[in-house]
N, C-alpha and C positions, 0 to 999 in steps of 0.2 A: 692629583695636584693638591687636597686637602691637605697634606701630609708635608707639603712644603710652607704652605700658607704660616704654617704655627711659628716656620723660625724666621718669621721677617719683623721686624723692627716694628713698620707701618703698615696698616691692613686699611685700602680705599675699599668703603662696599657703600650698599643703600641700606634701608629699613628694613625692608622687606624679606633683604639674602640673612638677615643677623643669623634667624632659628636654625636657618641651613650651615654657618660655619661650626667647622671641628672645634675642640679644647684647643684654646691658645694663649698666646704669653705678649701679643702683639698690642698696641696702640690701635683704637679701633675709629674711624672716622667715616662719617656718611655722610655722603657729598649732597643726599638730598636734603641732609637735617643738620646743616651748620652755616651758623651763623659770618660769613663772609664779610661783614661789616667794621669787626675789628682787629681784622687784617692789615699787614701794611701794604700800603698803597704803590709803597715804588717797589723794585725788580729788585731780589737777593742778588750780593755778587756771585760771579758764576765762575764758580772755583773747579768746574768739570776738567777733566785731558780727554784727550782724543779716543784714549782705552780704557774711559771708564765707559761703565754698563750706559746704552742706553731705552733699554728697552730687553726684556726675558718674553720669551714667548714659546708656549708648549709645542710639541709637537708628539703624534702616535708614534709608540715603536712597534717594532714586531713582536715584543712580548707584550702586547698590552699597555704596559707601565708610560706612562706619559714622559715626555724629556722637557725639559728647561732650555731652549737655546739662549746662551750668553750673546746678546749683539751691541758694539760697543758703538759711539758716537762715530771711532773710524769707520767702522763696516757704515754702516746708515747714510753717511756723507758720500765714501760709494758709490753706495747705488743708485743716491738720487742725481748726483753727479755725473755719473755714468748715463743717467737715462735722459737729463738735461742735453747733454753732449751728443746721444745717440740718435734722439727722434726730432727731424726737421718740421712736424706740422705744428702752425698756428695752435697756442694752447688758449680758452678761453675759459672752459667750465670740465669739472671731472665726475662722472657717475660713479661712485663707489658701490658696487655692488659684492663686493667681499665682508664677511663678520670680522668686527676685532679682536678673535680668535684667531684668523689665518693671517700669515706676515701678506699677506695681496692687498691688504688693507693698508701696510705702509705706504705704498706704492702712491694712491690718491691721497693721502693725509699727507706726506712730505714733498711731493711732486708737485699739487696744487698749490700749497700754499707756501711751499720756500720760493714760488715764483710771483705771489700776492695773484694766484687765480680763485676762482670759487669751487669752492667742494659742495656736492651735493650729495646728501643723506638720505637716504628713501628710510620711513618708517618698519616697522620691524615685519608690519603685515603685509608691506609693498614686494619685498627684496623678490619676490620668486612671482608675482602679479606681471602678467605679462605689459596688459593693459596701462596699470600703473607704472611703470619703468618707462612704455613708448609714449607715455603722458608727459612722465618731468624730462626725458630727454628732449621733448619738442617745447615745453615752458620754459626752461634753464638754457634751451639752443646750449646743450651738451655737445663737446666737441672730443673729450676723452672718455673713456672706460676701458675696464679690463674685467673679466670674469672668464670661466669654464667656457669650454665651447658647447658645452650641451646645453647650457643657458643660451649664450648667443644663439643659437641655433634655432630653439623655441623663440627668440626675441625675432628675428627675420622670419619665421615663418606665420608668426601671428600677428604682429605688429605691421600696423598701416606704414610702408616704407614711405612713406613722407614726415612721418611722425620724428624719422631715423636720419633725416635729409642732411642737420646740423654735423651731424660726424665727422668729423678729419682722421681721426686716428683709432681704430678697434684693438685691443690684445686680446687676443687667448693663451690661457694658460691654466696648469695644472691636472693636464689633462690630453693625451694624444688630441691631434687635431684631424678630423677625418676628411678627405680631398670633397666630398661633396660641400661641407659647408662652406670653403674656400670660394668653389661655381657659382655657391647658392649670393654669398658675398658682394662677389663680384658683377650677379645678375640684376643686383637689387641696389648695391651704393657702388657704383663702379669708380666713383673718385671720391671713395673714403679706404687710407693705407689699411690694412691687416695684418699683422705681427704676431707671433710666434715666440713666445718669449717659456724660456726652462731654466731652472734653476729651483736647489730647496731650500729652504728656511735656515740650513746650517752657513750657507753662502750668502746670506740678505736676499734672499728674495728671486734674485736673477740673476743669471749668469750667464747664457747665450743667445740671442735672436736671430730669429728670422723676417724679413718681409717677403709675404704671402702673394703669389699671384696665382693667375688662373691658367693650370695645363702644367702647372710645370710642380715639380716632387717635393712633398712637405718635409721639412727637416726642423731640427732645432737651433739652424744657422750657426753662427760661428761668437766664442766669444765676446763679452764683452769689455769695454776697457780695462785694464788693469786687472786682467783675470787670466791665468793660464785653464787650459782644459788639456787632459791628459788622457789619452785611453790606454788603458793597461791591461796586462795579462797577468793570472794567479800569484806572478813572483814579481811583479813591479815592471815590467817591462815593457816596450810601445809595439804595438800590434801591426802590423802593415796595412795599409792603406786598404777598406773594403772588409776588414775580419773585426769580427766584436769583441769587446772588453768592455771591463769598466770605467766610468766614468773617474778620474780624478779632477777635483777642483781647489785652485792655488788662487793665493792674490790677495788684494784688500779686502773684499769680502767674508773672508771665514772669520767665521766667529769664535769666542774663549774657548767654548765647550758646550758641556751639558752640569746646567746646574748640580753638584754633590753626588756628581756619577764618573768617578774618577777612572773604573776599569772600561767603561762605557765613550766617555770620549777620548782614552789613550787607545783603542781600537779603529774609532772612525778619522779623528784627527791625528793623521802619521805626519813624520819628517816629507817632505818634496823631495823625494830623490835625485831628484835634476837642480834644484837649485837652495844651497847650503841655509840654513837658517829660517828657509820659509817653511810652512805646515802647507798640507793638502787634505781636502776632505774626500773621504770615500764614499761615495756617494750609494753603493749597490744597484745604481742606474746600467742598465747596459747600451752599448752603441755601438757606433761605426763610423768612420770618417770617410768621406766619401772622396773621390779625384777632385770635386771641386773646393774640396776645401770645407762645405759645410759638412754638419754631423747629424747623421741619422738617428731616432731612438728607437731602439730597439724593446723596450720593457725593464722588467728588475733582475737583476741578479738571480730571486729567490722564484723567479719562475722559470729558469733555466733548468731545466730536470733532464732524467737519465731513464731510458726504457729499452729494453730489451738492451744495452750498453751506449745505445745511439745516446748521443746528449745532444738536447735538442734546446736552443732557443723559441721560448713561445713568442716570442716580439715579434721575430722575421716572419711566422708565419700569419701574427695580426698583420702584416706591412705588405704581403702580399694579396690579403684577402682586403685590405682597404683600398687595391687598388681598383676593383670592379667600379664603376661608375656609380649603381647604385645602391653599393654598400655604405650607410652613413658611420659604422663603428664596428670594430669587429675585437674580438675578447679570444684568447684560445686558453683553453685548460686541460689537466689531466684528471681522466677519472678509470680506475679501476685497469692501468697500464693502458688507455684507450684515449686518442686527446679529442677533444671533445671542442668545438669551435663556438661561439655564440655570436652571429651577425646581426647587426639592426639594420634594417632595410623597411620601406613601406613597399616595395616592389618588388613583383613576381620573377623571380628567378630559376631559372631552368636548372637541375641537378649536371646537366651535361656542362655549362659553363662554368659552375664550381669545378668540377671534374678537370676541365682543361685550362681553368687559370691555377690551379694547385698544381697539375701538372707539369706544365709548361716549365715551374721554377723553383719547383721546390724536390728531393729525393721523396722516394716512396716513403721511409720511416717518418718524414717528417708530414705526410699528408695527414688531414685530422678523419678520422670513421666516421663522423657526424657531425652535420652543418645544424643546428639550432637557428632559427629567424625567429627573430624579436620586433616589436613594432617599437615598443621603448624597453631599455635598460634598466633594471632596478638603479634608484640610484641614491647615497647618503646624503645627509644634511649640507656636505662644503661642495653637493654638486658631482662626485664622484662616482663610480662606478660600485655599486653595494655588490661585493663577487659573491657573502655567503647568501646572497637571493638569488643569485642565479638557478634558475627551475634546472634539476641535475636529471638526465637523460636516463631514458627508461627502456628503453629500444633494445633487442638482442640485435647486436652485430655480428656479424659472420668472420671471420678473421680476412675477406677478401673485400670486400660490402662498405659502403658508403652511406648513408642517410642524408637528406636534408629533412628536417623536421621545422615545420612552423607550428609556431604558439598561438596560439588565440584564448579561448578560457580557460581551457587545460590544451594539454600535451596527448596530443593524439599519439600511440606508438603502433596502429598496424598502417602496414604497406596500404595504399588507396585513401585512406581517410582524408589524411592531409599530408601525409608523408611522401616526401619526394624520393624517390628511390635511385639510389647514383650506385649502382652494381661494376663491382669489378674494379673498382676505382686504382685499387693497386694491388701488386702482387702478395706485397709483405703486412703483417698488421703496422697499424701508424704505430707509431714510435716516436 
């Protein structure tokens, strides 16, 4: 991001970041060390349009290199518009629990307060304090929030549910939502909504929801206003009902591009094939649209791999192994042409029920050789799943043989220690 910093006009920082900017050519202003007093006092006119900038904000890509998303005052109005329109509960007070690094962040700073509610800001040492969070939600009688579900999750399982009583409305997002915390939910604020909300930063923030209940199939619900969703195949084409593709996303939402990366968002922001003039963004999301209309996620694109020729979606087979009761999150990956699965659970599971809910729905290629239990996830700073921490499997597999292997200090790898031994599990190696 340094590297952009040099060609901007005006550089907002504090005192303290100066030693840390690059060589630049910018106007430099520190908001803790100026003088505000000989300012004017009334409101510049607001010569803004609807498509100028209103807000850049980075995002990772897969190479590393940070991106610029362009989001203009249309896309912004949007979403907040959209999410006005969308959700029927009482709004009082909003717990922002996102950095103002991630666009989640927009969500409580324009939702709150284009409606004159109150925003509440936990301090920097609060954000991830369990205690602290179930303190100002029951001080502030908080009635919104959005964050990771792997927050939430920690937030209902440690937090005095009375603390949590004020809620009318919870989102998750950024993050598979796994059917346990939906129960766990449900068991604990049973009349406070739960929502499902997807959507990435190239589309302002959000683009489909769902509302969450208990028993019945997590999805990423169905667009939202003024947004088409699209699932496609390799050459642009709409998949039938129940087959995966990817994600295309149209509408007011998308945004310019990517700041001074011209080969970069003529790639992601293509023409809408279906409707003349509009853009779509590709999103590398994978899904599925289901008979009822909502859409299922399936994972990305780029974990969509090929083994012994089989091409195998890793999604479908996290989406099958989420559904055990007491599976709280399930991860699959490939290592060494061998896919390798990583479940969190606190609870003992028998290798014969992985055996028979892999089987029951999924082709032999697609079974994983080894089940990995986790009690927690490594996980990043915005909350995510940190995949290069994942503890990588050490176990000789047989080309028949199955493993469940639990973690504890280390990674036990003989049969009897801790390893669960699921033999025979299929004919073919997973694939």
């Amino acid at each position: 991001m340094t590297e952009f910093a040099s060609e901007q006009t005006i550089l907002l920082t504090q005192t303290k970041l100066l030693s840390h900017l690059p060589e630049h050519q910018a106007q430099v202003i520190c908001l803790d060390n100026t003088d505000m007093s000989q300012l004017p006092t009334t409101a510049p006119d607001n010569q803004s349009t609807a498509d100028d900038l209103a807000y850049m904000i980075y995002t990772s890509g897969s190479t590393g290199k940070p991106k610029g998303v362009l989001v203009t005052h249309r896309n912004l109005v949007h979403a907040t518009t959209a999410r006005e329109h969308y959700y029927p509960e009482t709004f009082s007070a909003f717990l922002l629990l996102s950095s103002f690094a991630f666009d989640s962040s927009m969500v409580g700073l324009f939702w709150s307060l284009c409606q004159g509610k109150t925003l509440i800001l936990p301090q920097p040492d609060q954000e991830k304090d369990i205690e602290a969070l179930a303190n100002l939600i029951e001080k502030y009688q908080v009635s919104h929030t959005l964050c990771v579900p792997s927050l939430y999750q920690l937030l209902l399982t440690y937090a005095d549910s009375t603390q949590l009583s004020s809620l009318v409305n919870v989102i998750v997002a950024g993050e598979a939502c796994p059917s346990d915390l939906v129960e766990q939910h449900f068991q604990q604020l049973p009349r406070t909504a739960l929502y499902n909300e997807y959507g990435p930063t190239e589309a302002t923030v959000w683009s489909t929801v769902s509302q969450l209940l208990p028993s019945q199939p997590i999805t990423i619900g169905q667009p939202i206003a003024n947004t088409q969703i699209y699932i496609l195949d390799e050459q642009q084409n709409p998949v039938p009902i129940g087959v995966p593709g990817e994600i295309y996303i149209s509408g007011e939402g998308i945004a310019q591009g990517y700041y001074n990366q011209p080969e970069i968002t003529a790639h992601c922001f293509v023409p809408n094939p279906f409707k003349p003039k509009a853009r779509c963004y590709r999103t590398g999301d994978l899904a599925r649209y289901r008979f009822d209309g909502h859409i299922e996620f399936l994972g990305r694109i780029d974990q969509q791999i090929k083994i012994h020729g089989y091409r195998i979606e890793l999604g479908e087979i996290e989406a099958v192994l989420n559904q055990h009761p007491d599976v709280q999150e399930a991860l699959v990956t490939a290592h060494n042409e061998q896919l390798v699965a990583y479940v969190k659970t606190n609870q003992s599971v028998s290798s014969p029920e992985w055996q028979t809910l892999l089987a029951q729905q999924l082709p032999d290629y697609m079974q994983p050789t080894q089940v990995i239990v986790l009690e927690q996830f490594p996980l990043l700073p915005n909350g995510k799943i940190d995949r290069q921490a994942l503890p990588e499997p050490t176990l000789e597999v047989s080309s028949t043989g199955m493993f469940a292997v639990e973690l504890g200090e280390e990674l036990f790898n003989k049969r009897g220690s801790r390893g669960q031994s699921c033999q025979d599990c299929h004919d073919n190696p997973e694939e």
